[in-house]
C-alpha positions as CSV (number, residue, x, y, z in Angstrom):
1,X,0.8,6.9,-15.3
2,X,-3.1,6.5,-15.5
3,X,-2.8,2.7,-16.0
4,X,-1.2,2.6,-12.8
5,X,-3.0,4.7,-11.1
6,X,-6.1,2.5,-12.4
7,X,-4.7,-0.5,-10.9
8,X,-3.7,1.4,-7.5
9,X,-7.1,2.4,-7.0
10,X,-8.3,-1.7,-6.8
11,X,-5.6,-2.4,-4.7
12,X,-6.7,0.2,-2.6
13,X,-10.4,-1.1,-2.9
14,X,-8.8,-4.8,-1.5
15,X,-7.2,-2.5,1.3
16,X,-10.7,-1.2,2.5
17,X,-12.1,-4.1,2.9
18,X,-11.9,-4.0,6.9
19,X,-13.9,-0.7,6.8
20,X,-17.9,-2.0,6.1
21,X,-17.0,-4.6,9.6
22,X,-16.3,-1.8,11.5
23,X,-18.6,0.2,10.6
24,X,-21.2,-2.2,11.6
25,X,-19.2,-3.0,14.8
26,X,-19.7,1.0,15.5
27,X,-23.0,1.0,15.2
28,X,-24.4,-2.7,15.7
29,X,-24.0,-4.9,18.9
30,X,-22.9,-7.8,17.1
31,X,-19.4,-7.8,16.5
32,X,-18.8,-11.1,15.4
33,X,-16.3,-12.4,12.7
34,X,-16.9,-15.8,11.5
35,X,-14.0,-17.9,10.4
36,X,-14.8,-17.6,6.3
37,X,-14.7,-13.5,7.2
38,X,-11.4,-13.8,9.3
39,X,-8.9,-15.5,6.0
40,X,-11.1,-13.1,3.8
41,X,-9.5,-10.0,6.0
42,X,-6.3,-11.6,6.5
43,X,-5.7,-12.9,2.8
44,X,-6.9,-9.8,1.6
45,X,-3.9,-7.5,3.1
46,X,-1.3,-9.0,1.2
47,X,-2.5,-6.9,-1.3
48,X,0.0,-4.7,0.1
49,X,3.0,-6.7,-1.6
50,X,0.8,-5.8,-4.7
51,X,0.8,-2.1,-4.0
52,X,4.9,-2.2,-3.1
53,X,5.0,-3.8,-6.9
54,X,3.0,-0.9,-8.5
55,X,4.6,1.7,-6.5
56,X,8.0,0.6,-8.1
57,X,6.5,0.2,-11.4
58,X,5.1,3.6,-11.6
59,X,8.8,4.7,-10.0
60,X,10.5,2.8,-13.0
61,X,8.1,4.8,-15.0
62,X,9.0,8.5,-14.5
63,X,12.5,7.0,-14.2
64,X,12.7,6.4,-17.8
65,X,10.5,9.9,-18.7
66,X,13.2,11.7,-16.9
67,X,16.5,10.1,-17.5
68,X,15.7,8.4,-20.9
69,X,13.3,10.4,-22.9
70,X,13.9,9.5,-26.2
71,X,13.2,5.9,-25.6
72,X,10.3,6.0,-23.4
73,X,7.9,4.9,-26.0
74,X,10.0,2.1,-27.3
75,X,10.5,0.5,-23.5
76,X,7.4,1.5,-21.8
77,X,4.9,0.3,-24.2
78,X,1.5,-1.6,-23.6
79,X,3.2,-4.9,-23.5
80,X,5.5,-4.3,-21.0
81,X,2.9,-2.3,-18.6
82,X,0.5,-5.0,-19.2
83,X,3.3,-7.5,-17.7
84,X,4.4,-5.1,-14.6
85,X,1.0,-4.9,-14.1
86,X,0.4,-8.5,-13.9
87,X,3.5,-9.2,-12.3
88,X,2.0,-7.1,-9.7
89,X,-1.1,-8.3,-9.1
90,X,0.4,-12.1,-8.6
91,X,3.4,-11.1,-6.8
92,X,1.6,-11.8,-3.3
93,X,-1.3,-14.0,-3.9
94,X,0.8,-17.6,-3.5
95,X,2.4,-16.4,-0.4
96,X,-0.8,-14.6,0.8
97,X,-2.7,-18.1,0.2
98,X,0.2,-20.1,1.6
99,X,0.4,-17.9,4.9
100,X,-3.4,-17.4,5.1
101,X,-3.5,-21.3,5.3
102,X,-0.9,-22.1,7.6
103,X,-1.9,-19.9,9.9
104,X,-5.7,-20.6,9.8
105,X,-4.8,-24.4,10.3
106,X,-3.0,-23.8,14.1
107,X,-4.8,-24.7,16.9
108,X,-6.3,-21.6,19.0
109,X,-7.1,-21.1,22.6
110,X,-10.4,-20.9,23.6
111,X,-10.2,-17.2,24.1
112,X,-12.0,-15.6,20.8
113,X,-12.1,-12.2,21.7
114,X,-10.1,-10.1,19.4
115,X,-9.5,-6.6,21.1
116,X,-9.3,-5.1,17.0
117,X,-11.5,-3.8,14.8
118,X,-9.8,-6.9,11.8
119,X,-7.9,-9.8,12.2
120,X,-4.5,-8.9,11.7
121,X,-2.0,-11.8,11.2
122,X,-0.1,-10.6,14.0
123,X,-2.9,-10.0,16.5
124,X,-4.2,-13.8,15.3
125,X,-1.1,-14.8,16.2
126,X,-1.3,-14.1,20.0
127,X,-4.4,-16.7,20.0
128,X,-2.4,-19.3,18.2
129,X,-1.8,-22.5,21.1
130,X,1.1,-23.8,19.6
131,X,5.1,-23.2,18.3
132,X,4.3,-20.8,15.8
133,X,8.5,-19.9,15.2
134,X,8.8,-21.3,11.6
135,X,5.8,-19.4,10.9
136,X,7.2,-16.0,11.9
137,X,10.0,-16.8,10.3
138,X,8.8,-17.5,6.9
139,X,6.7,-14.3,7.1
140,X,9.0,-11.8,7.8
141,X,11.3,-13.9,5.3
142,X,8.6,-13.5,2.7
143,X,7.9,-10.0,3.2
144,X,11.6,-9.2,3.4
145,X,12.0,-10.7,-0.6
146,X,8.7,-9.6,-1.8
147,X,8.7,-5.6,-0.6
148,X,12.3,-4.8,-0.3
149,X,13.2,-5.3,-4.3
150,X,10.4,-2.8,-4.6
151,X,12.1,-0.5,-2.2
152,X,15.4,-0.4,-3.7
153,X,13.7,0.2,-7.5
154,X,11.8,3.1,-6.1
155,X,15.5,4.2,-4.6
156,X,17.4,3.9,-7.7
157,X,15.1,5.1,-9.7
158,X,14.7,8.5,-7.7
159,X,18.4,8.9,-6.7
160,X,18.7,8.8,-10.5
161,X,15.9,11.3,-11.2
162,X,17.8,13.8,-8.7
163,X,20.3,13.8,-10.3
164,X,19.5,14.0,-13.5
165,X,17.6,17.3,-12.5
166,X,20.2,18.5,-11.1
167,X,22.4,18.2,-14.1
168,X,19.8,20.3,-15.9
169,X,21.9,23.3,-17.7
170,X,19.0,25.6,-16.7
171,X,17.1,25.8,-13.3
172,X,13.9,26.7,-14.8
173,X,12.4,23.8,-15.4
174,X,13.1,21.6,-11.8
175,X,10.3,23.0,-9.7
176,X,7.7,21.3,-12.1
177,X,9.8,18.4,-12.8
178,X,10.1,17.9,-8.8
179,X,6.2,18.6,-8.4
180,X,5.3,15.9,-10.9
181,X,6.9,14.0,-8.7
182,X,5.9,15.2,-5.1
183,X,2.4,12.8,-5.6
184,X,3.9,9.4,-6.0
185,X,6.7,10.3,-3.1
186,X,4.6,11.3,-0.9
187,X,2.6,8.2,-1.5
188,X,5.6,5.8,-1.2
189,X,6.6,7.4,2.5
190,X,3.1,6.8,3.5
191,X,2.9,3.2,2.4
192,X,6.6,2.4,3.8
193,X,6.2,4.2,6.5
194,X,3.1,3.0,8.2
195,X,4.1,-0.2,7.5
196,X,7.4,0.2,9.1
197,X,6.0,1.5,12.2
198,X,3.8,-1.4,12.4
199,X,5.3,-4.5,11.5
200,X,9.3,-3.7,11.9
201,X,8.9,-3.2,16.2
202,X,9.2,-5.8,18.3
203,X,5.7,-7.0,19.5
204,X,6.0,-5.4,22.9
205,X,6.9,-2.1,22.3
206,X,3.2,-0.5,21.2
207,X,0.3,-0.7,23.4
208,X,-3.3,-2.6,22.2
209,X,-4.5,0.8,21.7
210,X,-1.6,2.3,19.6
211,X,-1.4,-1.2,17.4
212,X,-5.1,-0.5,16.7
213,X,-4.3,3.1,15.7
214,X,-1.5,2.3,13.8
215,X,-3.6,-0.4,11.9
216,X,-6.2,2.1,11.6
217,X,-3.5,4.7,9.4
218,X,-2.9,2.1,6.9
219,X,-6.0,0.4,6.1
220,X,-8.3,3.6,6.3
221,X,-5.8,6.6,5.9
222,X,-3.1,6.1,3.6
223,X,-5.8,4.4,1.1
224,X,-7.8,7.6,1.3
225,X,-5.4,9.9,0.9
226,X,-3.5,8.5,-2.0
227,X,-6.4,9.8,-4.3
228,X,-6.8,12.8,-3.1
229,X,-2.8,13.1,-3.2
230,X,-2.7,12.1,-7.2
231,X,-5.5,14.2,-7.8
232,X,-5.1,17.6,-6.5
233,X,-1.8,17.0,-9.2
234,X,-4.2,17.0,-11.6
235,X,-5.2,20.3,-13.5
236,X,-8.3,19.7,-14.2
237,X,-9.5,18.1,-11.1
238,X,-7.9,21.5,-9.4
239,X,-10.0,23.7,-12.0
240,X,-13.7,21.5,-11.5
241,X,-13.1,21.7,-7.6
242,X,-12.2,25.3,-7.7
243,X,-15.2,26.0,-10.0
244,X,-17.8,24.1,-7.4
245,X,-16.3,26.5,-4.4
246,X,-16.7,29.2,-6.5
247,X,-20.5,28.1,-7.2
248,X,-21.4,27.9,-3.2
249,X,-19.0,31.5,-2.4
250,X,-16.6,29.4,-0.4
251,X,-13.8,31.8,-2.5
């Protein structure tokens, strides 16, 4: 689960890269975004198909420590994590490239003020002066194959999990089965869900200033809490935080 973990926290890393511009936009007058900055920002959120791929892979993985224990070493060996994990990290970067450039090769209207703090496919798209249809439609096509298969793994392999938990002869051990798993759940309905609420909509139904909040969950929020989420899991992240309240009398 570390190895994952590892590669979730450089996903994450990719995720934040919005937060330095608007920090400077906060605080500085200039708040201009040069074209090279703009397909950085938008090329880099399709790191979020990558991050749909680990979040099924680390599913799989307690899958097959719950429901098939005696063969978890045998199938989830270095190998095969070092291919999920590469699998992963290449799922989105052709369609990320592809979709970067075709939509950075549209002509735009002369308007180039962006009322967001990064360009965001969709918010570029409203500056776009031309028939951007095919466009849309091999996006949402794209991100339809590339995070739903995800989805359904992270599905099956928890409807599975259930119930093998609750075919346990004895009760005694599902409350710390079910809190190994609490983490990585709650971590899923945060990725899935922000990005349902943002992208699944219609265009009209959110104000600017709710797109720009919504935005705002996913890139800053949900990356910053997924640490602190697998962490406070962690016993001995529990036990050095505990021991530095202790030091200043918080407790």
């Amino acid at each position: 689960m570390y190895f994952f973990l590892q590669n979730l926290s450089f996903v994450h890393i990719f995720n934040l890269v919005t937060v330095p511009k608007m920090l400077m936009n906060l605080v500085s007058k200039n708040k201009d975004i040069y074209c090279s900055g703009d397909m950085t920002h938008t090329n880099f959120f399709f790191f979020g198909i990558t991050e749909s791929f680990l979040l099924s892979a680390m599913a799989y993985n307690r899958y097959v420590a719950r429901c098939d224990p005696l063969r978890y070493t045998t199938i989830m060996n270095k190998n095969f994590f070092k291919k999920l994990a590469v699998t992963s990290w290449f799922s989105g970067i052709p369609v990320g490239s592809l979709q970067t450039t075709w939509l950075f090769s549209f002509p735009f209207c002369r308007s180039n003020e962006l009322n967001h703090f990064f360009c965001d496919a969709p918010t570029i798209l409203e500056f776009v002066y031309a028939d951007s249809y095919l466009f849309e439609i091999f996006a949402l096509i794209a991100s339809t194959i590339l995070t739903f298969p995800p989805f359904l793994i992270i599905l099956f392999s928890y409807v599975h999990i259930i119930s093998t938990i609750l075919k346990m002869p004895t009760a005694i051990g599902r409350p710390k089965i079910f809190s190994t798993c609490s983490s990585h759940l709650i971590v899923v309905t945060l990725f899935y869900g922000m990005a349902s609420f943002t992208y699944l909509p219609p265009k009209s139904i959110y104000s600017t200033n709710t797109k720009k909040l919504l935005s705002l969950s996913y890139t800053v929020f949900t990356p910053m809490l997924s640490p602190i989420i697998y962490s406070l899991r962690n016993n001995e992240v529990k036990g050095t935080l505990k021991g530095i309240l202790n030091k200043r009398n918080v407790f």
